[in-house]
C-alpha positions, 0 to 999 in steps of 0.5 A: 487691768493687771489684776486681769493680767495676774489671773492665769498666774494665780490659777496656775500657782493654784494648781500648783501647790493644791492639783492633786486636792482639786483633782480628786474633788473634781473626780468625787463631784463628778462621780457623785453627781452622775450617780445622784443624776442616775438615781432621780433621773434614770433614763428607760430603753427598751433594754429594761423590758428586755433584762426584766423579762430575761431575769423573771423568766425561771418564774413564769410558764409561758410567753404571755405571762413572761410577756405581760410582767415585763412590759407591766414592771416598766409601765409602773417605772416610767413615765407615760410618754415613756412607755408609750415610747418603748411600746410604739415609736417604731414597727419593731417595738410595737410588734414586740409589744403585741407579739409575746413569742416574737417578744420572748425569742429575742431574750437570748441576747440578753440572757447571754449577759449570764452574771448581770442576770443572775445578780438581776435574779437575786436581787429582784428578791428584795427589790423587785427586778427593776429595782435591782437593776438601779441598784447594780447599776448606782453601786456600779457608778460609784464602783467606777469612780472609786477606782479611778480614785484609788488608782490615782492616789496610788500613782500620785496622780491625781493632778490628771483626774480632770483628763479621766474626767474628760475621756468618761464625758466622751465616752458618755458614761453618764448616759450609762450611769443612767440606764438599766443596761450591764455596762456600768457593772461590765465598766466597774469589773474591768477597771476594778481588773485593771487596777488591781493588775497595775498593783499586782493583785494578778489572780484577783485581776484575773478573777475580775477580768474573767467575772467582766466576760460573763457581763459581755462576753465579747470580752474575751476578745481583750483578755485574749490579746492580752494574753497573746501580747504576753506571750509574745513579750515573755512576760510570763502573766500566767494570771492574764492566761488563765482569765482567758482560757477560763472565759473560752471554756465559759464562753460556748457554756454561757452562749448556749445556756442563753439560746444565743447564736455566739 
């Protein structure tokens, strides 16, 4: 029984003296095992069709060739019930399927996503669209957790690396490592922002910052009120202002190069 006793007094004399060890371990273990979980077991949505066709479609003539490609690279990725999944679990995939115009017009919420897709496009020249699309999204994963990492060490706290943990599993990260979706790369860009901001890299916070609005342009709407807080404040961050006037000029530029509505 006092063995038993002396158990949590042991953990935490543990944590005491070796916190900043087991923290970083932590984070490298779970960061290393979602990326290796994205690579044998990748989740596929129909989102995949979606940026497979928007980054092939500068190549095809029409909305049946575009159409037939697409759904034909997704077919040989997934499994059988998976693309039967994506072709007919519901009336809107199964019209998708059978309409190739019907199919085609939805791109522009897609297309909207105008540096993922073109980072889709030049590498879909080695590695086939699909296979850039895991591979921007591994690279990303990995990205992501090598930040966070970097960050900690430099703010000697890497004791607290099991609450970053904690908020990426709510924020089910892991399922977004496993997806063929713009998040993990848009996640990789921003805390890559953020992180370089905290260590007073300003210009190449904004660079990045400004990079993360042409993966979801909706990120103009954080860069603004940032910019708007620093004004408020007289902090002068003239970095942050300038991310957020270059993104209002490329918003309108991306929305309508994308036949997006905005």
């Amino acid at each position: 029984m006092e063995t038993i006793r002396r158990i949590p007094d042991c953990l935490a004399a543990l944590i005491g003296r070796h916190g900043a060890l087991l923290g970083a371990l932590a984070l490298i273990a779970y960061v290393a095992g979602i990326t290796l979980i994205s690579i044998v077991h990748p989740q596929v949505n129909w989102d995949l069709i979606a940026y497979v066709a928007s980054a092939a479609e500068p190549r095809f003539a029409n909305a049946a060739e575009l159409h037939g490609y697409a759904y034909g690279q997704v077919r040989l990725f997934a499994e059988d019930w998976q693309f039967a999944a994506l072709t007919g679990a519901d009336a809107y995939r199964a019209y998708q399927f059978a309409n190739p115009d019907a199919f085609v017009s939805m791109l522009g919420m897609y297309k909207v996503k105008a540096l993922y897709v073109g980072l889709v496009q030049a590498l879909a020249v080695p590695f086939g669209e699909i296979g850039a699309i895991r591979l921007i999204t591994t690279v990303s994963t990995a990205v992501t957790g090598t930040v966070f990492l970097l960050w900690l060490f430099r703010r000697q706290a890497l004791a607290f690396a099991p609450l970053i943990i904690g908020l990426l599993i709510i924020s089910g990260y892991g399922d977004i490592a496993r997806l063929g979706t713009p998040d993990a790369f848009f996640m990789a860009l921003l805390s890559l922002g953020l992180f370089l901001h905290d260590r007073g890299k300003v210009w190449l916070a904004a660079l990045a910052l400004f990079m993360a609005t042409l993966v979801r342009s909706d990120t103009v709407v954080f860069i603004a009120a940032w910019a708007v807080l620093t004004l408020l404040f007289n902090t002068r961050q003239w970095s942050v202002v300038a991310a957020f006037i270059a993104s209002l000029i490329a918003y309108p530029f991306v929305t309508g190069t994308a036949g997006h509505p905005g």
